[in-house]
C-alpha positions in Angstrom: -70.5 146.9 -16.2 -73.4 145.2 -18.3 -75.1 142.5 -16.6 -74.1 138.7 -17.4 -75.8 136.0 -19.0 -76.9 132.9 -17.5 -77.2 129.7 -19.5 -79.3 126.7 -18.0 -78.7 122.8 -18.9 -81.0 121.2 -17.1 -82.9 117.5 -17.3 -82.8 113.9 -16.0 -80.2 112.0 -14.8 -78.3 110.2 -17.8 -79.1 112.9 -20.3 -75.2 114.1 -19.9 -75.6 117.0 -18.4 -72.3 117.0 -17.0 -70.9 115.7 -20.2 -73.0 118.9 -22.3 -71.5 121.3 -19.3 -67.8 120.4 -19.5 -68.4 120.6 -24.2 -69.2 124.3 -23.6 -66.6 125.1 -21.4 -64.0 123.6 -23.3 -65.2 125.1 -26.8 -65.0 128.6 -24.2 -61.5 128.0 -23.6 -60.3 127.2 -26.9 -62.3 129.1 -29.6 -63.5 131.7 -27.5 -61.0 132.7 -25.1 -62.4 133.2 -22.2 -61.4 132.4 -18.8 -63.8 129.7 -16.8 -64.4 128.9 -12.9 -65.9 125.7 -12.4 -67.8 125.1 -9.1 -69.8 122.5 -7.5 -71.4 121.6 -4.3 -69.4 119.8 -2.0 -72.2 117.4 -1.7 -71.7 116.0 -5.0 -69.2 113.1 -4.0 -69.9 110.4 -7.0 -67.7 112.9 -9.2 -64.7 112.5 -7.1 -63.0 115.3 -5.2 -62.7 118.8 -6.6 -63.4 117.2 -10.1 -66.9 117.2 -11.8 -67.5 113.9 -14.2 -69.7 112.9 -16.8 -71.3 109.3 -17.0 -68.8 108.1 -19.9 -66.0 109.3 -17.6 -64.7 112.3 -18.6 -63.9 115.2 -15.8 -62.7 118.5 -15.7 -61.1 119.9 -12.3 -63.9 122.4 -10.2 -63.6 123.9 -6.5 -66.0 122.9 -3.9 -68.9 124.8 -3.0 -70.4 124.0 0.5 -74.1 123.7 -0.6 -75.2 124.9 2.8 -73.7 128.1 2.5 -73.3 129.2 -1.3 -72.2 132.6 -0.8 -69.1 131.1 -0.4 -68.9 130.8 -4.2 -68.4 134.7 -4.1 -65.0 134.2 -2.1 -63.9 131.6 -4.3 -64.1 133.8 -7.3 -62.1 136.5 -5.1 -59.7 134.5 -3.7 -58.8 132.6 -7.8 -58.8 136.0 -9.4 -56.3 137.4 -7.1 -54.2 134.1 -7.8 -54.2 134.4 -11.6 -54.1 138.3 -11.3 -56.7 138.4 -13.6 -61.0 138.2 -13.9 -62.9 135.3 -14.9 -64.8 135.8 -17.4 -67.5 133.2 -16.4 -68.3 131.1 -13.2 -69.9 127.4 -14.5 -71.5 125.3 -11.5 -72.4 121.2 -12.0 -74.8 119.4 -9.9 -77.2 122.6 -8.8 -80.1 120.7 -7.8 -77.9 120.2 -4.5 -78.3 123.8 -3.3 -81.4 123.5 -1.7 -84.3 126.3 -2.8 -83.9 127.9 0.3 -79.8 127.7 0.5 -79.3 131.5 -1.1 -78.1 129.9 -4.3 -80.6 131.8 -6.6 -79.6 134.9 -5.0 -75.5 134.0 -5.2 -76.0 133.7 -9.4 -78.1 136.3 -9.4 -75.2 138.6 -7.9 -72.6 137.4 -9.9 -74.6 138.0 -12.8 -75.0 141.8 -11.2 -70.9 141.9 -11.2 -70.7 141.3 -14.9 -69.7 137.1 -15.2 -71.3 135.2 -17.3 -72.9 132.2 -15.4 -72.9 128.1 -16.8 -75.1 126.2 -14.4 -76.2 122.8 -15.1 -78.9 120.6 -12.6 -81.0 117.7 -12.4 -84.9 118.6 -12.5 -86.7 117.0 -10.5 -86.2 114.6 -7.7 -87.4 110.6 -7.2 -90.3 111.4 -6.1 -90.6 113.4 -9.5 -91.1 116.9 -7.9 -88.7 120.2 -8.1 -84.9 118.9 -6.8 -83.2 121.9 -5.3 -82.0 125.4 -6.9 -82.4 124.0 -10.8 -85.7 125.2 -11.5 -85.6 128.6 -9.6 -82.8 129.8 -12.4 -85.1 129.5 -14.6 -86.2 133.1 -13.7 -82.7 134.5 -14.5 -82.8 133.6 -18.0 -83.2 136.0 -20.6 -85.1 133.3 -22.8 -86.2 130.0 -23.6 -83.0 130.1 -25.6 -80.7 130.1 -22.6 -81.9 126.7 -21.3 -80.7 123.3 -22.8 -83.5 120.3 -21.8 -81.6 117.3 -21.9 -84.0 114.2 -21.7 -82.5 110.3 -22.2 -84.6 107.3 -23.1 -86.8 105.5 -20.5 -84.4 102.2 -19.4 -88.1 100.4 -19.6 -90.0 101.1 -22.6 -88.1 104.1 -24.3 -89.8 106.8 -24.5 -88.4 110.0 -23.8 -87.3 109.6 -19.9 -87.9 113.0 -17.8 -88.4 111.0 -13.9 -85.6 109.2 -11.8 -86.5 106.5 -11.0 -84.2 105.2 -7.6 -83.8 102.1 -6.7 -83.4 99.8 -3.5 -82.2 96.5 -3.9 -83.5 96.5 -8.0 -87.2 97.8 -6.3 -88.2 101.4 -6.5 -87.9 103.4 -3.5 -91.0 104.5 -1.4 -91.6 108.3 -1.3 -90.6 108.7 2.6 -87.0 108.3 1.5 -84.5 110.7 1.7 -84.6 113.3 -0.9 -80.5 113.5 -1.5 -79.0 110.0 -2.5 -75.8 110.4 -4.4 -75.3 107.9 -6.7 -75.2 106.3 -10.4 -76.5 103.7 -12.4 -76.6 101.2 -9.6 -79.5 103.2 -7.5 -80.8 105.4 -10.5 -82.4 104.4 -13.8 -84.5 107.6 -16.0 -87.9 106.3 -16.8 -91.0 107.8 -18.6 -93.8 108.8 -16.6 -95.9 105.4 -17.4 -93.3 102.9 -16.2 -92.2 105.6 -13.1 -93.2 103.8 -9.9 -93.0 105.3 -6.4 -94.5 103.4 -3.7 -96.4 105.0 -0.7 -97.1 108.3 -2.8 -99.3 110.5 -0.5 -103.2 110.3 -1.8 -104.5 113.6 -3.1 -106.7 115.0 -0.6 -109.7 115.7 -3.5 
């Protein structure tokens, strides 16, 4: 069986991500045919339960993944094929950033790629401390080509400019970099900023 293809959407927060995700596997389902597993982390809880949900609302049902232990994705697949009595075509994940780069993740995508499925992933970039945020930028490596990533980037709620940071907030001030990394939440703790107006207090000085 030929290897699948993996197809990245990737960015900041509020650059509909989710939104782009759920467009492509609907237009799979109608025009193309094809049968889609969605999947996300079980750490994702803004979406709602076993549902993923873009900022204007809309959702699409998906199966929880816990983002400790990823494999568990490969059982999923297993356990809904022999259900429908049929193969999925392709596996589509939301919210990826939440497998953390040490989880197994790159390696579970990279596997089902081996078995043939096409793979939809879609992940937040970087963090609010504006470095790498989980498993999103390791996929890079499993595309084929710039052409199978999507760089979604909204306006800067300051100025804006294009946006690429997350900016979080506490109590309307931005959060000091010794805060937790993972902090689930919308537009009441997050606004996407440019790198000029991005503020993070307590930022380690470079040693140099």
């Amino acid at each position: 069986m030929a290897r699948g293809e993996l197809k990245l959407i990737i960015g900041n927060m509020f650059g509909n991500k989710t939104g782009r995700l759920i467009l492509e596997i609907e237009t799979l389902r109608q025009f193309g045919k094809r049968r889609v597993l969605v999947l996300k982390p079980d750490t994702d809880t803004r979406s709602g339960e076993c549902l993923i949900r873009d900022y204007h609302g809309k959702s699409m049902e998906a199966f929880e993944v816990p983002a400790r232990d990823p494999w568990v994705a490969l059982r999923i697949v297993r356990e809904k094929e022999a259900e429908a009595g049929s193969r999925f075509n392709l596996i589509a994940f939301d919210e990826v950033q939440f497998f953390a780069a040490d989880s197994g993740f790159f390696r579970v995508v990279d596997e089902l790629l081996e078995r043939g499925y096409g793979v939809l992933a879609s992940g937040l970039a970087l963090d609010f401390k504006g470095e790498p945020f989980g498993s999103t930028l390791l996929l890079f490596g499993l595309c084929r080509s710039n052409n199978d990533c999507i760089w979604l980037t909204p306006l800067c709620a300051q100025c804006g400019a294009p946006a690429p940071l997350p900016q979080r907030l506490i109590d309307g001030h931005p959060a000091p970099y010794n805060s937790p990394q993972v902090h689930v939440g919308g537009k009441e703790t997050y606004e996407p900023r440019c790198y000029d107006c991005f503020e993070l207090p307590a930022r380690p000085v470079p040693p140099y």
